[in-house]
Rosetta silent file (secondary structure, phi, psi, omega in degrees, C-alpha in Angstrom):
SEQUENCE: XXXXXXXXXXXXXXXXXXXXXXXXXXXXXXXXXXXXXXXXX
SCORE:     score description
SCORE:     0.000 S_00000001
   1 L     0.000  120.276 -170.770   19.935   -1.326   73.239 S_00000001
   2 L  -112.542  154.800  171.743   19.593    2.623   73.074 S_00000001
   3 L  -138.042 -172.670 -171.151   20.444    4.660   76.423 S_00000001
   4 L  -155.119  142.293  171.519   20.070    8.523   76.838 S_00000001
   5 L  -129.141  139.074  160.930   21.521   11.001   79.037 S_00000001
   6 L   -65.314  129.144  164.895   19.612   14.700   79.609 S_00000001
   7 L   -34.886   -3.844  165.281   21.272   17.804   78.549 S_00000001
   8 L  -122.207    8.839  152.050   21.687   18.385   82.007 S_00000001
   9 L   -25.122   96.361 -151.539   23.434   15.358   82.845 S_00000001
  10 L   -82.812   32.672  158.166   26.997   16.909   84.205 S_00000001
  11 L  -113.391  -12.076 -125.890   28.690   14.497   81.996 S_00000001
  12 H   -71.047  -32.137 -179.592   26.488   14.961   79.164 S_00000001
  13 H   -53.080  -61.217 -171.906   29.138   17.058   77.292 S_00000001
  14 H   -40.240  -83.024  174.633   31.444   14.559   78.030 S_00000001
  15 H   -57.609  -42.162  171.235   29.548   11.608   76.601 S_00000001
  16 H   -48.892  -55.757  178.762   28.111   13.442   73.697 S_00000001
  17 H   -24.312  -72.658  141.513   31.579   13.970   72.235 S_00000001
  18 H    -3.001  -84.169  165.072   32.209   10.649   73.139 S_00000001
  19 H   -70.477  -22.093  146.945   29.464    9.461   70.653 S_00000001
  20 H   -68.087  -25.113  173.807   29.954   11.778   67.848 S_00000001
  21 H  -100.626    8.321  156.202   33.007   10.777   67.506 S_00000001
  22 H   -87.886  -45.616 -177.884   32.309    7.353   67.282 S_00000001
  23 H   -45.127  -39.980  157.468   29.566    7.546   65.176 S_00000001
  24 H   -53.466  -50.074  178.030   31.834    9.498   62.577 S_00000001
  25 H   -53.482  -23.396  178.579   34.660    6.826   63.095 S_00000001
  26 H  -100.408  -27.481 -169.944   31.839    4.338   61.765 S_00000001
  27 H   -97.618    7.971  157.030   29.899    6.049   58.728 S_00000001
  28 H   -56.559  -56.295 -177.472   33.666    7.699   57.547 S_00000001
  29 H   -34.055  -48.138 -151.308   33.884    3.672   57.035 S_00000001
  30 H   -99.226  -52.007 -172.335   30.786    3.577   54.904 S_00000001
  31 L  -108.098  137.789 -138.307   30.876    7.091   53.053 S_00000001
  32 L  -113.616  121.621  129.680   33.734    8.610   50.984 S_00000001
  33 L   102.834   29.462  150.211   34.288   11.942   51.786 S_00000001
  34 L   -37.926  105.455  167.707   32.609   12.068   55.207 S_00000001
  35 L   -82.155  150.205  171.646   33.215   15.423   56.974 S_00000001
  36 L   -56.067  -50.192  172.460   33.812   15.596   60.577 S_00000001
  37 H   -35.891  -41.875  139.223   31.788   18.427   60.540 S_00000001
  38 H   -10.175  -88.948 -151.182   28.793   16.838   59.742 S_00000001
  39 H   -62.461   -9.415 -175.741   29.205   15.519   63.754 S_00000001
  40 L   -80.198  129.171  175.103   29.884   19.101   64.952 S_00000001
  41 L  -149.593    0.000    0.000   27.208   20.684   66.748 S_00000001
């Protein structure tokens, strides 16, 4: 199940974070020398 919010969503900040930083918390799991940074945008 994929959902979406529009960049002009006034949480949207809020939630992006929110999902960058999980997604890092899962492929850090998977890849050796995962940067955070990668997830920075």
């Amino acid at each position: 199940v994929g959902q979406a919010v529009p960049k002009g969503h006034p949480m949207y900040d809020e939630l992006h974070e929110r999902d960058m930083k999980n997604m890092y918390m899962y492929w850090k799991k998977r890849i050796s020398g995962l940067k955070k940074e990668a997830f920075d945008q």
